[in-house]
C-alpha positions as CSV (number, residue, x, y, z in Angstrom):
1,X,-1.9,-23.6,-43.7
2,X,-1.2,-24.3,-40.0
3,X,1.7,-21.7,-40.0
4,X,-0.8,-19.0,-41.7
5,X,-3.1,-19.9,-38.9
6,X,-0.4,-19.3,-36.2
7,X,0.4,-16.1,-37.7
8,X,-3.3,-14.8,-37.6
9,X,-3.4,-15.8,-34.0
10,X,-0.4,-13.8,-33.3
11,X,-1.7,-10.8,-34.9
12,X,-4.6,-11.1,-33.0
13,X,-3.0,-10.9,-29.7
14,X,-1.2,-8.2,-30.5
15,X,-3.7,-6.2,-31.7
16,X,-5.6,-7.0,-28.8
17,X,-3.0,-5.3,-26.5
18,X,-2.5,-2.6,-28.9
19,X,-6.4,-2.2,-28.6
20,X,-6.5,-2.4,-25.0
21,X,-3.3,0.2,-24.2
22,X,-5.3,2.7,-26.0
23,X,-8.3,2.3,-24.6
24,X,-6.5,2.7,-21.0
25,X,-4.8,5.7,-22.7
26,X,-7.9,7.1,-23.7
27,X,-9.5,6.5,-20.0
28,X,-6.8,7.9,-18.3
29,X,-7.0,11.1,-20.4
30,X,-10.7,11.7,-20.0
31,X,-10.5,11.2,-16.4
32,X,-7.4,13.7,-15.7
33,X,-10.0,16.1,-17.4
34,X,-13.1,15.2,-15.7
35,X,-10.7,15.5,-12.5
36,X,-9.7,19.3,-13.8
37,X,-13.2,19.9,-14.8
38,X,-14.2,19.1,-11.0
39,X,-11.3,20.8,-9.6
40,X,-9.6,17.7,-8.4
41,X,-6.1,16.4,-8.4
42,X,-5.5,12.7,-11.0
43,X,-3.1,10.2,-10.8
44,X,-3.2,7.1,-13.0
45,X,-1.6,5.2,-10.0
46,X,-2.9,4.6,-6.5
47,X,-0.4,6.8,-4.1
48,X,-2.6,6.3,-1.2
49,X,-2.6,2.4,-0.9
50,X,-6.5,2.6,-1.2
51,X,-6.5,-1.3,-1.1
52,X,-6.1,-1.2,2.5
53,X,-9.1,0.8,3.3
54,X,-11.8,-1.4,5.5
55,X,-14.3,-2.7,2.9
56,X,-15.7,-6.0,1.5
57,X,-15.5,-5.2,-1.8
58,X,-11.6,-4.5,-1.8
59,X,-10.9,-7.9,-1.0
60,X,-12.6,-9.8,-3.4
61,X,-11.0,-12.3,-5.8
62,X,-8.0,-13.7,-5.9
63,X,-6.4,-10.5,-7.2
64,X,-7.1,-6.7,-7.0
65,X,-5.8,-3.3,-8.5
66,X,-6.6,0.5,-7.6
67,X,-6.0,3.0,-10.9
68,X,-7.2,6.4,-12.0
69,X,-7.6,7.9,-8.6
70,X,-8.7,11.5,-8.3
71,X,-8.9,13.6,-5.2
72,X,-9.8,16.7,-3.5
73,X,-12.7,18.7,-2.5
74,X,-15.5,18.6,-3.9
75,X,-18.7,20.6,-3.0
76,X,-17.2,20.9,0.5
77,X,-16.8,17.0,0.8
78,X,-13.4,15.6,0.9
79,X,-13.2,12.5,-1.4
80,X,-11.0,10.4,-3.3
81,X,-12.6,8.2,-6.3
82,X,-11.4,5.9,-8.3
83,X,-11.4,2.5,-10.6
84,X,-11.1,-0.8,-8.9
85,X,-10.5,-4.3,-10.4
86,X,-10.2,-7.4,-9.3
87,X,-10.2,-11.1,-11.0
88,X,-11.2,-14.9,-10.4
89,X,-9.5,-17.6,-11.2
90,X,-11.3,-21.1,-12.4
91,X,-9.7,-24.1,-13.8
92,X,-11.0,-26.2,-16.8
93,X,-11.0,-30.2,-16.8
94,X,-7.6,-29.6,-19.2
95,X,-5.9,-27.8,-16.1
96,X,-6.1,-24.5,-18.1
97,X,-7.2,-21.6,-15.6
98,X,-8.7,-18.5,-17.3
99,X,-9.5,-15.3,-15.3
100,X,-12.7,-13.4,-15.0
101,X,-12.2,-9.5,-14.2
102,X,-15.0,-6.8,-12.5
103,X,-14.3,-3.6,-12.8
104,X,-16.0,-0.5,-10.2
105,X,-16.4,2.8,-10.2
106,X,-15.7,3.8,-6.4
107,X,-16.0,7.1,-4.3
108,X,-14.5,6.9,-0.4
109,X,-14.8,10.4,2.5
110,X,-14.9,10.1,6.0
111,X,-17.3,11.4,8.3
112,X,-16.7,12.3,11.9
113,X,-18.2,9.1,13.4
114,X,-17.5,5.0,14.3
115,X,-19.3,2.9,11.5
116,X,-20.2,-0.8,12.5
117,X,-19.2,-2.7,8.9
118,X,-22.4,-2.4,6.9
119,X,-22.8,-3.1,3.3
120,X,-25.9,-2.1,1.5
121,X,-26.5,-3.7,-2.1
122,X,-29.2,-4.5,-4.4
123,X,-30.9,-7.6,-4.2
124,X,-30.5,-10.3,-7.0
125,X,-30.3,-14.3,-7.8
126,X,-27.1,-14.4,-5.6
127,X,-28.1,-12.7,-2.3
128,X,-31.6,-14.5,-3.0
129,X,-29.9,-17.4,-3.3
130,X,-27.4,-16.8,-0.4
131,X,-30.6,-16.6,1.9
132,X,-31.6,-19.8,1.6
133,X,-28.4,-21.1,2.1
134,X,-29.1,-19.6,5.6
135,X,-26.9,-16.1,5.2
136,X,-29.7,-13.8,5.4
137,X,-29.7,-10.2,5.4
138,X,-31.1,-8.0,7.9
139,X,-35.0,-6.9,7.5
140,X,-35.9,-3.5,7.9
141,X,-39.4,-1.9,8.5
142,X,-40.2,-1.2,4.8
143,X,-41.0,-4.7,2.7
144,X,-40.2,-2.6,-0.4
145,X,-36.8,-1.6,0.8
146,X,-35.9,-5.3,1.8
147,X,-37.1,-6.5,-1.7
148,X,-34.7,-4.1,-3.3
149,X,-31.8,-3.9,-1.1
150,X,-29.7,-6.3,0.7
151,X,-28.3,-5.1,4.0
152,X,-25.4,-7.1,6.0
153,X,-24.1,-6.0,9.2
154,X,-22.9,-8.0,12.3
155,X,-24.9,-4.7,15.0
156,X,-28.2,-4.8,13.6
157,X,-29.3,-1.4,15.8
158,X,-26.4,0.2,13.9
159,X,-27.6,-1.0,10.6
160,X,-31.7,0.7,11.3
161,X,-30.3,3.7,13.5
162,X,-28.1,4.6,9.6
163,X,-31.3,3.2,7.7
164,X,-34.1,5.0,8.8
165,X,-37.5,5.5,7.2
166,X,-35.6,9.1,5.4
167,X,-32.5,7.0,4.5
168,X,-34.5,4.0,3.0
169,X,-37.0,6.5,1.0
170,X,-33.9,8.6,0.0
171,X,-31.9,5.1,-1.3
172,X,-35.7,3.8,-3.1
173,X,-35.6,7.1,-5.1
174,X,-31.9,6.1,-6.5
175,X,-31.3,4.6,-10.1
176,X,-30.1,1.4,-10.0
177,X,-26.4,0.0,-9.8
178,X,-25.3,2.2,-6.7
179,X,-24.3,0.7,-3.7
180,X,-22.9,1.8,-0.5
181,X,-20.5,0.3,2.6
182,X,-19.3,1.7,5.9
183,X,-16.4,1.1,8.4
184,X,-15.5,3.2,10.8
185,X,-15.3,6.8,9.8
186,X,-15.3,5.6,6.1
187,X,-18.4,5.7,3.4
188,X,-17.8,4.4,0.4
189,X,-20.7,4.4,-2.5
190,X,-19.5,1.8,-5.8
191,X,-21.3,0.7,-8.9
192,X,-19.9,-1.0,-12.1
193,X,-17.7,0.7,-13.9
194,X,-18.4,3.9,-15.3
195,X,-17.3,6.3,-18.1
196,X,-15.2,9.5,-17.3
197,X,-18.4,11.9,-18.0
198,X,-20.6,9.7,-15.2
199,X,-18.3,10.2,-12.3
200,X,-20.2,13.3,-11.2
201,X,-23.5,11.4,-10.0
202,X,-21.2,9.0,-8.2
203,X,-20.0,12.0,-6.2
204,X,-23.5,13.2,-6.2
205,X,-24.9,10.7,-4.6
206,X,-22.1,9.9,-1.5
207,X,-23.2,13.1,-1.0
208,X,-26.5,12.5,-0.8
209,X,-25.9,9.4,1.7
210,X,-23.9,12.2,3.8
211,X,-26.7,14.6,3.9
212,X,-29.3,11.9,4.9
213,X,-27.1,10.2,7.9
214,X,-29.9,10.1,10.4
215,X,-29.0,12.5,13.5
216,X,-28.9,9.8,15.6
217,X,-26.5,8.0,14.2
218,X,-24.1,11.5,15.1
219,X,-25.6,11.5,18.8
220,X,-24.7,7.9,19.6
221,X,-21.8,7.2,17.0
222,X,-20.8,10.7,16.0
223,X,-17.0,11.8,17.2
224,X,-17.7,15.7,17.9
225,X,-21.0,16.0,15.9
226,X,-22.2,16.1,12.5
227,X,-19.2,18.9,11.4
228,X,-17.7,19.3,8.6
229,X,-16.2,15.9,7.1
230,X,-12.2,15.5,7.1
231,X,-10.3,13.3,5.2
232,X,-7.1,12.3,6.6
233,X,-6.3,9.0,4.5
């Protein structure tokens, strides 16, 4: 009996990886033709070492992986997208440490301009919970907007010269699940994973944060003006 039982668990496992190399297979073939269908470039590996762009949310856990990365032009916006993972680690009374994975759908150009570091996310029990430890967020002009969304960044005339009263109207009218962070030249607009046919409204709407960059944000921030975006990463 104990050696059947051994033997069911090691099926199990195997058809667990069996299950889950397909379903990366699968992935990875859906994207490459979403990426063809959009007239971009695929890779299932990073090439660009995307981990070491500026942001928050690439150096979460305590481990982190870049796959599936497509890039190109699209719609005259230089961009590179792809999926990001990364894991915790916690440790059981037995000393057995098991790993928790998230895994984002993320979308990175440039624009011709110096970012303060300035995340912009949706407000739930954590953040909520995080400002009453005393790490509050910054508070913008619209109550709505500030139930909604949670804003961090260090130059709080940065953060309301990028969110103005068209920015934050623009962001209120999104579905759920999108969120956005800046460094630098870099914008970068995330949510949880998605499947290969929803990539497009990820590009869609980093380029709807583009188009709704405040002018003012070019005047005093801006490196030659509100031209056309490069991306030299």
């Amino acid at each position: 009996m104990e050696a059947l039982v051994i033997v069911l668990i090691a099926l199990a496992v195997v058809g667990s990886i069996i299950g889950g190399y397909y379903v990366k297979k699968k992935r990875r073939e859906e994207l490459a033709l979403a990426a063809k269908q959009l007239g971009l470039q695929y890779s299932a590996t990073d090439q660009f070492g995307l981990l070491g762009l500026p942001f928050a949310l690439l150096s979460r856990g305590e481990g982190r992986g870049v796959e599936n990365v497509m890039w190109g032009t699209w719609q005259e916006m230089a961009i590179k997208e792809f999926d990001y993972w990364y894991y915790t680690e916690s440790t059981d009374s037995k000393g057995h440490t098991t790993r928790s994975y998230s895994h984002f759908s993320c979308v990175v150009t440039q624009i011709p301009a110096g970012c303060a570091p300035l995340t912009v996310t949706h407000e739930g029990f954590f953040s909520r919970l995080a400002d009453h430890l005393g790490f509050h967020d910054i508070e913008l002009e619209s109550e709505e907007f500030n139930k909604r969304f949670q804003v961090k960044c260090q130059d709080k005339k940065f953060a309301t010269d990028m969110l103005d009263a068209r920015m934050m109207q623009w962001l209120l009218g999104l579905d759920g699940g999108r969120s956005f962070e800046l460094n630098g030249p870099y914008v970068m607009c995330y949510s949880k994973r998605l499947r290969p046919l929803e990539v497009t409204p990820l590009l869609g709407t980093l380029k709807g944060f583009q188009g709704h960059i405040p002018r003012v944000v070019w005047d005093l921030y801006g490196e030659g003006g509100s031209g056309k975006v490069q991306f030299t990463g």
